[in-house]
Each structure stands twice: as structure tokens, then as C-alpha cells.
C-alpha positions in Angstrom: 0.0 0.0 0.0 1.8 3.4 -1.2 1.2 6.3 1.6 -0.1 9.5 0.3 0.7 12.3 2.7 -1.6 16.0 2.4 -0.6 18.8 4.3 -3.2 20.8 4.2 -2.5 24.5 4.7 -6.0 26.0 5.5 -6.8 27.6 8.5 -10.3 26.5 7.9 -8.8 22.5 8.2 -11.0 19.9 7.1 -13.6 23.4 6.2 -11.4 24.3 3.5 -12.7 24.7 0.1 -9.5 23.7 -1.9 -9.8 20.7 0.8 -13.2 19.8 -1.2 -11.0 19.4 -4.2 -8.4 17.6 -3.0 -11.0 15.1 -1.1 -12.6 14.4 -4.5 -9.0 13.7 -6.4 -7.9 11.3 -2.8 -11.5 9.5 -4.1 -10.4 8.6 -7.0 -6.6 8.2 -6.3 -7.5 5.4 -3.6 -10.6 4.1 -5.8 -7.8 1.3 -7.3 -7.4 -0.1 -3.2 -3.8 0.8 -3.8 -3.4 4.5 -2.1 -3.7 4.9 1.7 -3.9 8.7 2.7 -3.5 10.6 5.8 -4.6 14.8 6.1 -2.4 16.4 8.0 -3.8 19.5 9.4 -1.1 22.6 9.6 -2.6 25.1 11.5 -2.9 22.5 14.1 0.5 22.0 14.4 3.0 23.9 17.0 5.7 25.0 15.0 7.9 27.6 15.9 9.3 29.9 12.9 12.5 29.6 11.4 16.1 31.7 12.6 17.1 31.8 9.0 20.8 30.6 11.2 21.6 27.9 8.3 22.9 25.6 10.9 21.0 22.7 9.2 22.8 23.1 6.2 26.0 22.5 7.9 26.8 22.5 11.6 24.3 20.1 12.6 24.1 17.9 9.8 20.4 18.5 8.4 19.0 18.5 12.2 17.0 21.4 13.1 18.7 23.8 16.0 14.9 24.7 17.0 13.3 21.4 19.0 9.9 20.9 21.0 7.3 21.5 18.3 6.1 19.1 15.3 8.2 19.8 12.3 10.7 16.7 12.9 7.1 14.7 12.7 6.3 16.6 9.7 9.9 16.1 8.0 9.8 11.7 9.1 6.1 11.7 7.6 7.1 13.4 4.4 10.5 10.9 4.1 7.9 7.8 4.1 5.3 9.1 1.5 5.1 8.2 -1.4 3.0 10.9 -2.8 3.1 14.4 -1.2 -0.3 16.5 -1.8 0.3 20.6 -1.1 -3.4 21.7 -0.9 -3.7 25.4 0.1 -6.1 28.3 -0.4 -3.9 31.8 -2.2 -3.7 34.1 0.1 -2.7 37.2 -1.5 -1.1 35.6 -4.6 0.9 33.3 -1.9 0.7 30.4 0.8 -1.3 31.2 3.7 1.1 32.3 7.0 1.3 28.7 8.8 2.0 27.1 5.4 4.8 29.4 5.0 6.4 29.1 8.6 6.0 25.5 8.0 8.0 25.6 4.6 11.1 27.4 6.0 11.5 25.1 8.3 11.7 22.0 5.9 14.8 24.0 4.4 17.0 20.9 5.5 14.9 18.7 2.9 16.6 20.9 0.5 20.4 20.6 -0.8 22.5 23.9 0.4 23.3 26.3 -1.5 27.0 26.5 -2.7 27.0 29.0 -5.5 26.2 26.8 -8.7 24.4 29.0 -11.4 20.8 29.0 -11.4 19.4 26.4 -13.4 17.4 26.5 -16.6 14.8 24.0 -15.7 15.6 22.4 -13.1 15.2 23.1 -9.1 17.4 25.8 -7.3 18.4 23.5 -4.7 17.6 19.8 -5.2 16.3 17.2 -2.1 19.4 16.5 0.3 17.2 12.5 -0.2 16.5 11.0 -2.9 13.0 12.2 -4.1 13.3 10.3 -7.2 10.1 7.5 -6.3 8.1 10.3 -4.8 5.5 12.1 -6.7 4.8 15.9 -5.6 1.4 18.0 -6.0 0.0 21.0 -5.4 -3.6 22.0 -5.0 -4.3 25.4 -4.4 -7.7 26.8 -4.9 -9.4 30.7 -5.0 -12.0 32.4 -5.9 -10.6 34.2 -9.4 -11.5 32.5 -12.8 -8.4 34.4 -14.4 -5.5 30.9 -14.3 -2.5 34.0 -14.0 -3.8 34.2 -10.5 -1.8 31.1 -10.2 1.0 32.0 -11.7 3.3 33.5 -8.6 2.8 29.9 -7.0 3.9 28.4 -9.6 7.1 29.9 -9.9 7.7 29.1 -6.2 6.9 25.3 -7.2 9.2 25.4 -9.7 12.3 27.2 -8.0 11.3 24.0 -5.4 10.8 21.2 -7.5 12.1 21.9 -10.5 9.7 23.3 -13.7 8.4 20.0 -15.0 8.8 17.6 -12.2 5.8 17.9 -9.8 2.3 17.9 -10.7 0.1 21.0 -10.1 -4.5 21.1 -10.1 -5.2 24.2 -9.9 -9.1 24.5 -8.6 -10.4 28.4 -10.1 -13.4 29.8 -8.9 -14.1 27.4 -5.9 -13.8 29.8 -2.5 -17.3 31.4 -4.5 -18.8 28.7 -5.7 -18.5 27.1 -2.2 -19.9 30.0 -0.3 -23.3 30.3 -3.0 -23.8 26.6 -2.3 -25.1 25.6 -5.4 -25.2 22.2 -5.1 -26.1 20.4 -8.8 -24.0 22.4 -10.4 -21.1 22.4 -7.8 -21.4 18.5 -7.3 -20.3 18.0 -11.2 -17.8 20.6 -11.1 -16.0 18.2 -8.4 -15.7 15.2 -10.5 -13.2 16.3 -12.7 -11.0 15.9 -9.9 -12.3 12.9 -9.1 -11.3 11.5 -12.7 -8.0 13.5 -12.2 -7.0 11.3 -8.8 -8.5 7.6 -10.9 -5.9 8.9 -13.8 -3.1 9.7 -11.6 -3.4 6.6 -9.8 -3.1 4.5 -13.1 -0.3 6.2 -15.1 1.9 8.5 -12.1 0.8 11.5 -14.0 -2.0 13.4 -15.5 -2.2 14.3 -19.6 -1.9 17.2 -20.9 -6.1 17.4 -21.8 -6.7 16.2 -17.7 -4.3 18.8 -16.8 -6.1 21.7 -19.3 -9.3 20.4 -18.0 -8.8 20.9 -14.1 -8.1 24.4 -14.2 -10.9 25.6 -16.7 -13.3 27.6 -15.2 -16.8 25.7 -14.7 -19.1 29.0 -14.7 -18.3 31.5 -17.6 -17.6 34.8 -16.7 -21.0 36.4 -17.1 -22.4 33.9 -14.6 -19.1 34.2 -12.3 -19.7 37.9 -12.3 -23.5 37.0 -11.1 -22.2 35.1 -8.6 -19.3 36.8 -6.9 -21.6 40.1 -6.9 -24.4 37.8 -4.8 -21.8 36.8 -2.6 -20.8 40.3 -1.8 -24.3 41.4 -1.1 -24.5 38.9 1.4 -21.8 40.1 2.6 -22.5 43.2 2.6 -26.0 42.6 4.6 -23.8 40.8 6.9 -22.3 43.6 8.0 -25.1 46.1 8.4 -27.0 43.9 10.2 -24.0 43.6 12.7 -23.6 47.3 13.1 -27.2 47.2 14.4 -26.5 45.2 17.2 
């Protein structure tokens, strides 16, 4: 049984709407009795922020100088997964605050710098383990139909992994069509990623059509705009009703 690891970097947890989306592709990823997942909550998690001291890279030999919170867990459950799912809301074109601290931290997972040219393709640092049987993916999910919304996480990814060598499903338009609960239409938009995990499970990787077809938009823009501008209004009345009280 391979081990899937998510670390899911909501604050909302097991509320989040990206998490909706990587739920459904987990569906289908374990439907071949193969895949054995476990959700790994980060804004649960103590873990204290990174020094930026470097001592991992060299004095200490990969060990973290800052103990007594989870991110040795983190690093031993990452180590023994085969597949490791990134799923994360954009928070201001980026990863939300605990996903961050989280990340510097894991900087020993990375080879040190030591002044090699930038390469084309390829990652910036490397893994300081051999990462070549584990898959990588990241899921993270908005509220904008525009796909360029994704692009600044993308370019993190690939500084990381390496352009190319990770898998990414990007999930457009979800944070709104979460909060409007409209549920026939909202069920179907779900099984794409459904399909998406069933794929992945059977070849390793997703095609170039699956990979087109998980980040198009399900509502077109006149309908988005409908939407969002419902959503608002609600929110809207949210508000003045709480200034009455």
C-alpha cells in the first residue's frame, strides 16, 4: 500500500474549500485499493518559525537547531510518503502564514546552496534525499476565474521542484462557488478531480487534456460575475445587520 501524505495548509482545516477538491482527487486516487492517505492539518500543528541561522545546512548535519514542536514529525512523515499533496487556499497571490512558517522550516529537505548558477529547468536546490520515487502535488484553490492568479505559486513550485517535475491542479473559482452553495451544479464541477486522482493513480501522471481540463473555469464569466456580486451582497448585509446590534 503506497502512503499519500496532504498537508493541508488552511486555517479553515478539514472546512477548506481547496480541501473539497483535494477530497474528490484522494477519491479517486484510492478508488484502485492501492493508495492509503492521511490529512495532515497545519494550523494545528506547533511550529515555531524559522532563525534563518543555516545551521541545518552544515553544523548540525540536516538537524533542526529549534526542537519541542512538530516539524521533525512533519519532516519523518514526508520521508515515508510516497505521494506528497500541497493543498492550500492563495492568500494574496501566496501560501497562507502557517504554510509558510511550516516551509522554511523544511529547508533541510533541500540541498544547500553552494553558489552553482541558477538552473534552466531544473530546481534551485535539489532534495538533500533522494525524491526520485516520490510524486509531488500542489492544489491550491481561489476564488478568481483568471488561471494567471496562479501563476506566482507556480514559480515558487518550480524554483522547489524543478519546472516540469511535480504535478500542479489548480481548482479556479471554488472559494465562490463554495460560499453560493449551489449544489447540482457544484457536485459536477467536483468530479473532474475525481477523474483526475483515478488517472493519476493509473499512469503517475496526469495528460496534458486532464491537466487543461482541471483548471478551466466551470461558470463562464457572465455567470461568475453574477455570482461573486451575490456573494458580496450577502456580505454586505452581513455587515449592516451587525452594526445594528
Amino acid at each position: 500500500m503506497k502512503k499519500v501524505l496532504v498537508l493541508n495548509g488552511s486555517p479553515k482545516k478539514e472546512n477548506s474549500t481547496t480541501m473539497l477538491v483535494t477530497n474528490n482527487f484522494l477519491k479517486g486516487l484510492e478508488s484502485t485499493g492501492e493508495y492509503k492517505s492521511e490529512i495532515i492539518n497545519i494550523s494545528s500543528l506547533h511550529v515555531k518559525p524559522c532563525k534563518g541561522c543555516l545551521s541545518c545546512w552544515g553544523r548540525t548535519n540536516g538537524k533542526c537547531v529549534i526542537q519541542g514542536d512538530d516539524v521533525q514529525m512533519v519532516k519523518d512523515k514526508i520521508l515515508e510518503s510516497d505521494i506528497i499533496i500541497l493543498s492550500f487556499p492563495i492568500f494574496i497571490f501566496g501560501l497562507p502564514g502557517e504554510m509558510k512558517v511550516l516551509f522554511d522550516r523544511l529547508l533541510s529537505l533541500l540541498h544547500r546552496y553552494e553558489g552553482l548558477p541558477v538552473p534552466e529547468s531544473g530546481p534551485f536546490h535539489g532534495f538533500s534525499f533522494d525524491a526520485s520515487k516520490k510524486s509531488f502535488i500542489v492544489i491550491p484553490g481561489c476564488a478568481w476565474s483568471d488561471w494567471r492568479v496562479f501563476a506566482p505559486i507556480e514559480a515558487q513550485f518550480d524554483c522547489i521542484f524543478g519546472k516540469g517535475e511535480y504535478t500542479t491542479i489548480f481548482a479556479p473559482q471554488i472559494r465562490t462557488a463554495v460560499a453560493m452553495k449551489i449544489r447540482p451544479r457544484f457536485v459536477k464541477f467536483l468530479t473532474k478531480y475525481e477523474a483526475a486522482g483515478r488517472e493519476f493513480a493509473e499512469n503517475g501522471f496526469l495528460s496534458d487534456e486532464t491537466k487543461k481540463e482541471v483548471i478551466k473555469p466551470y461558470y463562464s464569466d457572465s455567470v461568475y460575475k453574477m455570482l461573486v456580486d451575490s456573494f458580496w451582497e450577502i456580505e454586505d448585509g452581513a455587515y449592516a445587520e451587525n452594526q445594528k446590534k
